[in-house]
Every structure is written in structure tokens, then in C-alpha cells.
KOLMARDO-934241 format. One line per field, with one value per residue (C-alpha): residue number from 1; residue in one letter; x, y, z. Coordinates in nm, 3 decimals, decimal comma, padded with zeros to 5 digits. Each point is the difference from the previous one (the first is absolute). Example, Ala and Ser with C-alpha at 12.3 -4.5 7.8 and 13.67 -1.06 7.14 Angstrom:
<pts>
i: c(1 | 2)
aa: c(A | S)
xx: c(01,230 | 00,137)
yy: c(-00,450 | 00,344)
zz: c(00,780 | -00,066)
</pts>
This chain:
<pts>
i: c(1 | 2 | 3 | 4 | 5 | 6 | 7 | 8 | 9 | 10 | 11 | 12 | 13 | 14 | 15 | 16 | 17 | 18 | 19 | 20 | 21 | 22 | 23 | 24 | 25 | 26 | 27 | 28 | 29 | 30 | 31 | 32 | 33 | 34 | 35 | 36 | 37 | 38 | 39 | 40 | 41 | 42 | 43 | 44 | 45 | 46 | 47 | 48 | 49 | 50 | 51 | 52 | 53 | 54 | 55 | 56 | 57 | 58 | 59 | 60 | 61 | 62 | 63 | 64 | 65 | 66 | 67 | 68 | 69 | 70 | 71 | 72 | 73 | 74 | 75 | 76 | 77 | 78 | 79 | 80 | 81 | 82 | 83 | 84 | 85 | 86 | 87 | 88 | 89 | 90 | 91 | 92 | 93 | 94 | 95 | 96 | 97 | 98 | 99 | 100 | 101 | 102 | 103 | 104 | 105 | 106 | 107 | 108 | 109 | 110 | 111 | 112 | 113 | 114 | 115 | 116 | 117 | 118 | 119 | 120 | 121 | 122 | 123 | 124 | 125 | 126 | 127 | 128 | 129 | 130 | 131 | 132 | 133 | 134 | 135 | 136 | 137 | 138 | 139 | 140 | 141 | 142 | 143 | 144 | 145 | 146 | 147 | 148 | 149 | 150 | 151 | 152 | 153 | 154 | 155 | 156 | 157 | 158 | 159 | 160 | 161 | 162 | 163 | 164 | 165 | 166 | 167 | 168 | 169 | 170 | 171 | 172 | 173 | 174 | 175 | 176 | 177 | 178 | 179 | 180 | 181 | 182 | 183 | 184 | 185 | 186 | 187 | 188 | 189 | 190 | 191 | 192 | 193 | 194 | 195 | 196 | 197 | 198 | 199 | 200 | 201 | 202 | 203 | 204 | 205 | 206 | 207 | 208 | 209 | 210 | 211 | 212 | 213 | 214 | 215 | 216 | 217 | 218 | 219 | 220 | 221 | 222 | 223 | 224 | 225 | 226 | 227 | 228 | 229 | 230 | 231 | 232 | 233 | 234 | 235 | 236 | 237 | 238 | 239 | 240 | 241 | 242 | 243 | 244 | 245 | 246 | 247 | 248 | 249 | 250 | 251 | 252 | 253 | 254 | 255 | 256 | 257 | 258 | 259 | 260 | 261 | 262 | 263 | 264 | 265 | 266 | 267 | 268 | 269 | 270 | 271 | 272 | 273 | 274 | 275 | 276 | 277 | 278 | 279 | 280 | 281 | 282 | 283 | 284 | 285 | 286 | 287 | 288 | 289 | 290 | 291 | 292 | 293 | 294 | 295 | 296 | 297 | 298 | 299 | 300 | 301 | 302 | 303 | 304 | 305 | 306 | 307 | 308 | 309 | 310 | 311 | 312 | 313)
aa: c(X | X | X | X | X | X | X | X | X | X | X | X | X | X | X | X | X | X | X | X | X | X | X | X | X | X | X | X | X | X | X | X | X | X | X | X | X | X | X | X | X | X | X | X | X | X | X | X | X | X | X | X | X | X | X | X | X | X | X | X | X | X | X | X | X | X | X | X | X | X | X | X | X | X | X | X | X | X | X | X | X | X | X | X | X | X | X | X | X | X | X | X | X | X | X | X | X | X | X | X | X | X | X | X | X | X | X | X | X | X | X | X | X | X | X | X | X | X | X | X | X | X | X | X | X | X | X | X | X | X | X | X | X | X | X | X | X | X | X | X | X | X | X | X | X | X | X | X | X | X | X | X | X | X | X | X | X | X | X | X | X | X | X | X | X | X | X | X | X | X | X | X | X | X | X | X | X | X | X | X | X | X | X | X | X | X | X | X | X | X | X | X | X | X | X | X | X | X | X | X | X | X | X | X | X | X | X | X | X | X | X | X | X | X | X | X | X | X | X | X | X | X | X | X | X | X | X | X | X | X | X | X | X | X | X | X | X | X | X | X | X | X | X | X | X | X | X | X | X | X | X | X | X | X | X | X | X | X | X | X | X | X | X | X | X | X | X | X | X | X | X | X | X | X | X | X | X | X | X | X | X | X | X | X | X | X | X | X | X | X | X | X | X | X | X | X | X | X | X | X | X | X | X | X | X | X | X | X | X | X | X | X | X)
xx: c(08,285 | 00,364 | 00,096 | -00,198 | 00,161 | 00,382 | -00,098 | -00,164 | 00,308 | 00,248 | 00,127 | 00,052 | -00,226 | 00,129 | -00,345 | 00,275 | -00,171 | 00,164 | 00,235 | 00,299 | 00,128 | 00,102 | 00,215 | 00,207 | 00,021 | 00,087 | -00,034 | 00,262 | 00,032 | 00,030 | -00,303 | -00,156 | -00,375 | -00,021 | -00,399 | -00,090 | 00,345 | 00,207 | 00,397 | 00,254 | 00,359 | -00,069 | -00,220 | -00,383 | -00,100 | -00,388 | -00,277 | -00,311 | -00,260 | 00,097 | -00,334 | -00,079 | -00,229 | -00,262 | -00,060 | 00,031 | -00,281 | -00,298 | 00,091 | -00,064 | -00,294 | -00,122 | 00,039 | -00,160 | -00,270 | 00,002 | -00,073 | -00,262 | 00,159 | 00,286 | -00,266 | -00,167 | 00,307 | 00,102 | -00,322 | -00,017 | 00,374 | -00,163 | -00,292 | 00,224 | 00,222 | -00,225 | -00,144 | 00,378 | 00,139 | -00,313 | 00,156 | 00,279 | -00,310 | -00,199 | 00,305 | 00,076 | 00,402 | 00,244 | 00,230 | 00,298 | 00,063 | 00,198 | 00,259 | -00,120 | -00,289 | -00,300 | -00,243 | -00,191 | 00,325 | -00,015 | 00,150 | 00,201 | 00,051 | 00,215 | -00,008 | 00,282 | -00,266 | -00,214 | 00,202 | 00,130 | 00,281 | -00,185 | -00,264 | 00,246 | 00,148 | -00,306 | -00,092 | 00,340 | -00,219 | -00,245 | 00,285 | 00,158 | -00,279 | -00,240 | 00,303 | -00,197 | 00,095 | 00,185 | -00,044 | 00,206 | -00,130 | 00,318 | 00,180 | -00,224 | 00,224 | 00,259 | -00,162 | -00,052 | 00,369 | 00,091 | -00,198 | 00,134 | -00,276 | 00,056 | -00,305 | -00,113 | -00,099 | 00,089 | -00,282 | 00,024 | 00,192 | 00,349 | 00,079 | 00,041 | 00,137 | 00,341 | 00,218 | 00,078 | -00,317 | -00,146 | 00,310 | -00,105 | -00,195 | -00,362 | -00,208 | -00,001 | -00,308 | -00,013 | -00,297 | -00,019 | -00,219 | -00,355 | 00,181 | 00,294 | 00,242 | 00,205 | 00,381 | 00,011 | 00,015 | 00,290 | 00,174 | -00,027 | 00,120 | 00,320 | 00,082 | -00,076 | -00,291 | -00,278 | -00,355 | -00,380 | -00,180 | -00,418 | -00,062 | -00,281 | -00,166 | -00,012 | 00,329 | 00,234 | -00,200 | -00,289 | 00,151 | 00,195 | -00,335 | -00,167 | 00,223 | -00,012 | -00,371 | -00,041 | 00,266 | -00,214 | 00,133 | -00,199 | 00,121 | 00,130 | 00,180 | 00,113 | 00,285 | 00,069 | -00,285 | -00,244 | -00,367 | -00,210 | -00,155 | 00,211 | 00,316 | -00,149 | -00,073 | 00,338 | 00,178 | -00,172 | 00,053 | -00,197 | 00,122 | -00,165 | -00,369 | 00,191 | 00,150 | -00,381 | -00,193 | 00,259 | -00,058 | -00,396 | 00,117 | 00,200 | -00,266 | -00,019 | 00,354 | 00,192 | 00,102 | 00,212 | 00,322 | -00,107 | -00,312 | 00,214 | 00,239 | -00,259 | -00,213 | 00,247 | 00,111 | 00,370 | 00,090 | 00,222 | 00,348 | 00,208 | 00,252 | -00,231 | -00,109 | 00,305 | 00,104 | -00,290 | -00,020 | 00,384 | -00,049 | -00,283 | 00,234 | 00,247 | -00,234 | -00,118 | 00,372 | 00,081 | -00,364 | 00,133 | 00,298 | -00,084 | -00,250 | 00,108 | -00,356 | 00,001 | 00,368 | -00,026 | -00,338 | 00,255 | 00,241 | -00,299 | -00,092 | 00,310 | 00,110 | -00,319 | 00,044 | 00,391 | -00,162 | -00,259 | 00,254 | 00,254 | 00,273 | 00,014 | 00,333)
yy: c(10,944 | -00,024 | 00,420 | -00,008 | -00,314 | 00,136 | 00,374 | -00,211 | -00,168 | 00,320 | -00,023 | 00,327 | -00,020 | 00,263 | 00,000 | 00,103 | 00,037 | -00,195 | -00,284 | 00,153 | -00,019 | -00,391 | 00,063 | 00,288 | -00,234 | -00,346 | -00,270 | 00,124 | 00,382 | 00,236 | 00,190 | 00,289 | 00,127 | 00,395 | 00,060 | -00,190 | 00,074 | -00,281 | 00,015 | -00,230 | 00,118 | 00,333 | 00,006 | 00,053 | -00,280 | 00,021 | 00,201 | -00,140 | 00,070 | -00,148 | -00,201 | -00,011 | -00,293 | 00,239 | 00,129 | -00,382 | -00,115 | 00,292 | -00,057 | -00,405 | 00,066 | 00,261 | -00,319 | -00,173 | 00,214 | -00,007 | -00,420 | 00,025 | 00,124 | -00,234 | -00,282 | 00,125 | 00,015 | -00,372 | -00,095 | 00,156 | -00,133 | -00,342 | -00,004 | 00,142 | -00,290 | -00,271 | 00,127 | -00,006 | -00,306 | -00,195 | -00,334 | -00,030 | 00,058 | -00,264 | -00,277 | 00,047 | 00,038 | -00,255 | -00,149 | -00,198 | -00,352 | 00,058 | -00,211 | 00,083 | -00,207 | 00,216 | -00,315 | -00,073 | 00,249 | 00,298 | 00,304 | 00,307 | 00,322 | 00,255 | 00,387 | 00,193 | 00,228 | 00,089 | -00,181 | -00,287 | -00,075 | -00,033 | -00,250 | -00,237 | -00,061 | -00,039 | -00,259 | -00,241 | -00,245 | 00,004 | -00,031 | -00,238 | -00,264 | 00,035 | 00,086 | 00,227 | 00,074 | 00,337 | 00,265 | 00,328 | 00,294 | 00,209 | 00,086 | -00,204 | -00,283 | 00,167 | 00,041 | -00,386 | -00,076 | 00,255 | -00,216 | -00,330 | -00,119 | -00,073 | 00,114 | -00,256 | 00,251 | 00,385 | 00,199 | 00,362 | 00,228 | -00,067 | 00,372 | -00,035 | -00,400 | -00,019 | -00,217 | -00,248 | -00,025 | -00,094 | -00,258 | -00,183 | -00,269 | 00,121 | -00,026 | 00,380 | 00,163 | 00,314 | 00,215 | 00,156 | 00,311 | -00,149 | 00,106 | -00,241 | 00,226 | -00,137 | 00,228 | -00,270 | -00,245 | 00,139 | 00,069 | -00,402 | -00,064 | 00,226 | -00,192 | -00,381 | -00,110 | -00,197 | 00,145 | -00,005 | 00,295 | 00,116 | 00,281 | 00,150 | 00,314 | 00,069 | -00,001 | -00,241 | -00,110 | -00,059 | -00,233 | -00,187 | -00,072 | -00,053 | -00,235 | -00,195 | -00,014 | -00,153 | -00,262 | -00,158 | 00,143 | -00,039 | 00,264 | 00,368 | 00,201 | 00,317 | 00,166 | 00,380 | 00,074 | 00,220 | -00,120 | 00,271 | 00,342 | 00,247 | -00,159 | -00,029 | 00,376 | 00,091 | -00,184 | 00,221 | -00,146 | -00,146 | -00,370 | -00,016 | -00,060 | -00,285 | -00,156 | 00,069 | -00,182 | -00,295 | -00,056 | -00,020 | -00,209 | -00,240 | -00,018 | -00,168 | -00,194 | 00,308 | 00,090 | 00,253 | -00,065 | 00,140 | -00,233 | -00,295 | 00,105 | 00,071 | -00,307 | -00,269 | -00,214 | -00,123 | -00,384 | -00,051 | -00,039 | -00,332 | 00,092 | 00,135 | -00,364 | -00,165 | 00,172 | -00,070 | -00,385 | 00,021 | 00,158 | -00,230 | -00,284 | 00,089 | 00,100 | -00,372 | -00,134 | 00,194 | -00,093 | -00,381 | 00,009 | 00,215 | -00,300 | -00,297 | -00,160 | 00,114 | -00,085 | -00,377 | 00,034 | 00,186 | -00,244 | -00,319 | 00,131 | 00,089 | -00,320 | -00,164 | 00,245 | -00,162 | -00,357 | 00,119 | 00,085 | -00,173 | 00,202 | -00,185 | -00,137)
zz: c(11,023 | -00,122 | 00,055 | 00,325 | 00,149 | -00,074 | 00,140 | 00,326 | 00,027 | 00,024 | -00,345 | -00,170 | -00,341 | -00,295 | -00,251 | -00,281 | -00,374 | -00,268 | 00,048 | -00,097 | 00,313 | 00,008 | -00,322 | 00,243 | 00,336 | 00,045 | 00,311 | 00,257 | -00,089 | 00,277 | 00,012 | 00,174 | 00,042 | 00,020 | 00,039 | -00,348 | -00,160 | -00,053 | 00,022 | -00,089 | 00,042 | -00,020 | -00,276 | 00,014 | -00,226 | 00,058 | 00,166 | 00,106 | 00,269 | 00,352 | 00,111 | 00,360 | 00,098 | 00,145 | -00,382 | -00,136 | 00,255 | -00,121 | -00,373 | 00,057 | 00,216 | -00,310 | -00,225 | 00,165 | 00,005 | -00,414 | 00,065 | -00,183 | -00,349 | 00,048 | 00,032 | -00,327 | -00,200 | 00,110 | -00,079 | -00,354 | -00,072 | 00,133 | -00,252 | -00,291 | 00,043 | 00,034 | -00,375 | -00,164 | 00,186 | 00,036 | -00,161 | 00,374 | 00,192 | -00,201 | 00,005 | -00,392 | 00,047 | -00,154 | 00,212 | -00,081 | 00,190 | 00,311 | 00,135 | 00,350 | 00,138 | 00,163 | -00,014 | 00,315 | 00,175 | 00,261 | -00,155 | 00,153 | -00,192 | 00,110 | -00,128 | 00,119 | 00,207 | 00,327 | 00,303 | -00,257 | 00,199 | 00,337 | -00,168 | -00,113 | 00,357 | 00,156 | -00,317 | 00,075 | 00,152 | -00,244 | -00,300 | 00,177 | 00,088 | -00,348 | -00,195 | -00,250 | -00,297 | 00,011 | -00,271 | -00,013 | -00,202 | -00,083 | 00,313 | 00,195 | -00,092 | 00,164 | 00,316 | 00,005 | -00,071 | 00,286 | 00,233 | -00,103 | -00,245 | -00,357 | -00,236 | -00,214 | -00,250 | -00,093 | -00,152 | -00,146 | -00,216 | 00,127 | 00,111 | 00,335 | 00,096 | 00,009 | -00,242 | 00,258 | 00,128 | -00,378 | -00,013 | 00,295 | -00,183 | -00,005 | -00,273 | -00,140 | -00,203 | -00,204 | 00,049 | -00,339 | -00,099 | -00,197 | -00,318 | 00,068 | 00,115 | 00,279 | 00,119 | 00,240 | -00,270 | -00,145 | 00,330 | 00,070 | -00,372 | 00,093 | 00,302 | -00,188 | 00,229 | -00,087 | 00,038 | -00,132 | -00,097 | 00,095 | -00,175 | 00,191 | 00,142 | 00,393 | 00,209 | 00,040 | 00,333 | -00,133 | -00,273 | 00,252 | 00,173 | -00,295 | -00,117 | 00,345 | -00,031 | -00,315 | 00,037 | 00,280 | 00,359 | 00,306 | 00,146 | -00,090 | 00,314 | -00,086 | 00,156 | -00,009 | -00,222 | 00,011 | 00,167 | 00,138 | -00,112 | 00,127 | -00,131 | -00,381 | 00,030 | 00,131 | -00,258 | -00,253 | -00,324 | -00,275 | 00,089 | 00,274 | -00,197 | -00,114 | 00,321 | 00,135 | -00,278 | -00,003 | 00,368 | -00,074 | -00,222 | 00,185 | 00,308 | 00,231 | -00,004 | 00,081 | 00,321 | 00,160 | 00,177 | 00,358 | -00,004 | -00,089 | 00,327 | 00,205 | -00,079 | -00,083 | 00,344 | -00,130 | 00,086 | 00,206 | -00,161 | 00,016 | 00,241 | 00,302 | -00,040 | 00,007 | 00,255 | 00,212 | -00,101 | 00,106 | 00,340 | 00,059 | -00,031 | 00,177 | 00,297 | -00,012 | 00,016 | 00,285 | 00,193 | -00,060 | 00,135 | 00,274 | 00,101 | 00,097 | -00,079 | -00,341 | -00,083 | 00,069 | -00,239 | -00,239 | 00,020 | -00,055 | -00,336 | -00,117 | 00,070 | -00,163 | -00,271 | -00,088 | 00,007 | -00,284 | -00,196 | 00,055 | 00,094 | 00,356 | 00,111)
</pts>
């Protein structure tokens, strides 16, 4: 849906082959569309096909048609995986001992993906009254500290968190390759920072969750992730058998982030009740000495009230 949603929007969209093009421009050069020729100072850096989003539209709806072979593909890539990496699916994975504490805990994962941004606003409440236990995967963690939340934990390969993000004091684990291979290991070794390692197969998602499962949460929202059909088939890739199996896996304990918002009634915060204990009061002060009746009462127990404890003249 990406192509079709910039073309809907008015964007001009160059299909150019290759990626040679991003070596030859860079953010903030002048550039100019000529039918699907790209310029850039005078120079014709690039040509491509202009798409119009009349042509976009009948090639989706033609894929769509083709549902049916996509469907069969994801479920052959499905079966093939559960043969190789039956021992994730079956629990058999070590995991180190964590310094975080999952026990008995609600859990929120975020993926930097589908509308991440927009489901961690409408979870404040939620994060703010059950305080969950917040897990980044790669530049998920980011999102969180762009919102104000610190993740407990950072899960993934490293690549795409930024170094101050991994500094900020969360406990930070390597997804390695099955073989023990691990870049982000090294990366984290360069910069001096503490970490644990899970070599395992899947993506980095699925280990966070997996990893949240089997330390005991109650509770496993996922932010940014993906959750129905037609988003496991547009991601196209073989990781997605993976992320499916791992969520059969998990159960019944995992839940979306735009249930959780739709379904969760927040508490009401302390200072709404403050302030409405506050203007209660004061409209009581002002009803007593407004009435005469009520201010000689007012001024009987306050006077009984110095004689209790003795701070009566």
C-alpha cells in the first residue's frame, strides 16, 4: 500500500531501477522531475518511470487478485520453518538471567512499525497507571524515549537505536544469528556497554516477546507490530513465518496496542482529584460564611476542636 498511498497523496513517485541514485543525491539537493527523468543541477542523474496513482490502484487490485499464491507461499515458508526452527517454537532456547523483572508484570513492546507512534499516545494512560514494563526492539526504543518513557530493556541487533538511546540505562540484549554471530555485539563492545546475548532464530521481535513470556509476564502489548493477514503478506519476507508461529506461541497473553486503547478506561490522574477535593473545599468555606447559621456552628467546633487539643487560650 506504500506506492499507492504516496501517488494518492500528490507525491510524484520515480519507479527508478537500481539504487544508484542515493549515492548521486543527498537530503536538501535541488531537484527536478522531467516525466521520469530526474535532474539535479543540471544533470540528469536518474530515469525511472513516473507512476500515476490510477496505474498503482489496478496493479494492487491485480495482487490482490493473486491472494491466493501469496497465501500458499506464506504458508509453505510457515511449515518449512516450523521443521528447521522447531526447538523456539517448542520453548528449547537458553536464556541468560535478566536483570529486568517480567514476573507476575504487564509488558509493552514497541517495533518501530504500522502507526507506532500514534499507539503510544493513546497508551499514556495505560503506561502511566500499570507502569508496564517497557521493551524496545531496535529503534522502537527510540520511539519510547521520544515520548518521554525510558525502556527498561533494548532488544535486537543494534543497527538502528541510536547511541544515546542504548546509553540511557536499559538493560541491552544482542540478538545473535543461531550460529552465534552477533555485529551488534561488537558494535556495543566498541562503545563499552554492558549487554547479554540470545542467540536465536526469528526476528528480533519475536525474541523480545519470547523472552517476556518465559520470564513470567502477564501481559504482552505489542506496539507497531505486525497482527493481521494482510500486513504479514505485505511485509513479504521470510521472518514473518517466524513472528507468526511465535505469536501462536505466546497465546493468549498477547494483545495488540489498539485493543489495549480501546478497551482500557484510564484512572483518573492525581491532580483532577486534587483539584476537585480543593474546589470542593473551598465551595464549603464560602457556603459558611455566607450563612450566618452555619458560621456560629463553624465557629462551636472550632472552638471545641482548640479545647481537644489544647491549643485554647
Amino acid at each position: 500500500m506504500g506506492p499507492l498511498l504516496v501517488a494518492q497523496a500528490g507525491i510524484a513517485l520515480v519507479d527508478v531501477p537500481g539504487d544508484g541514485v542515493f549515492e548521486r543525491l543527498h537530503d536538501g539537493d535541488p531537484v527536478v522531475l522531467r516525466g521520469g527523468e530526474v535532474w539535479c543541477r543540471g544533470e540528469r542523474v536518474a530515469t525511472g518511470e513516473l507512476l500515476e496513482a490510477e496505474r498503482i490502484q489496478a496493479e494492487t487490485d491485480q495482487r490482490r487478485a493473486e491472494i491466493g499464491e501469496a497465501l500458499e507461499a506464506f504458508a509453505h515458508n510457515t511449515i518449512q520453518y516450523m521443521l528447521e526452527e522447531r526447538d523456539l517454537l517448542a520453548g528449547r532456547i537458553d536464556l541468560p538471567r535478566f536483570d529486568t523483572d517480567f514476573r507476575d508484570r504487564p509488558v509493552l513492546i514497541v517495533v518501530r512499525g504500522v502507526d507506532h507512534k500514534r499507539d503510544i499516545k493513546a497508551l499514556r494512560p495505560y503506561i502511566r497507571d500499570l507502569r508496564p514494563v517497557l521493551v524496545g526492539v531496535d529503534g522502537g526504543a527510540d520511539a519510547l524515549l521520544q515520548e518521554g518513557f525510558k525502556p527498561d530493556m533494548i532488544v535486537g541487533d543494534m543497527d538502528s537505536a541510536a547511541e544515546a538511546t542504548l546509553r540511557c540505562g536499559a538493560e541491552l540484549v544482542v540478538h545473535a544469528y543461531p550460529d552465534g554471530r552477533a555485529p551488534g555485539r561488537e558494535y556495543l563492545e566498541q562503545l563499552g556497554l554492558a549487554h547479554k546475548t540470545v542467540p536465536a532464530p526469528g526476528t528480533s521481535q519475536d525474541i523480545a516477546m519470547l523472552i517476556a513470556a518465559e520470564k513470567g509476564a502477564e501481559l504482552l502489548v505489542s506496539v507497531g507490530s505486525h497482527f493481521n493477514l494482510v500486513e504479514f503478506l505485505d511485509k513479504n519476507r521470510r521472518g514473518m513465518a517466524s513472528t507468526f508461529l511465535t505469536r501462536l506461541r505466546v497465546g493468549e497473553i498477547l494483545v495488540d496496542a489498539k485493543g489495549v486503547s480501546r478497551l482500557y478506561k484510564p484512572r483518573p490522574g492525581v491532580a483532577p482529584i486534587g483539584l476537585l477535593a480543593l474546589t470542593g473545599i473551598l465551595v464549603l468555606v464560602a457556603v459558611i460564611l455566607l450563612t450566618p447559621g452555619l458560621h456560629d456552628v463553624a465557629d462551636l467546633l472550632w472552638l471545641k476542636l482548640q479545647v481537644l487539643l489544647g491549643i485554647g487560650a
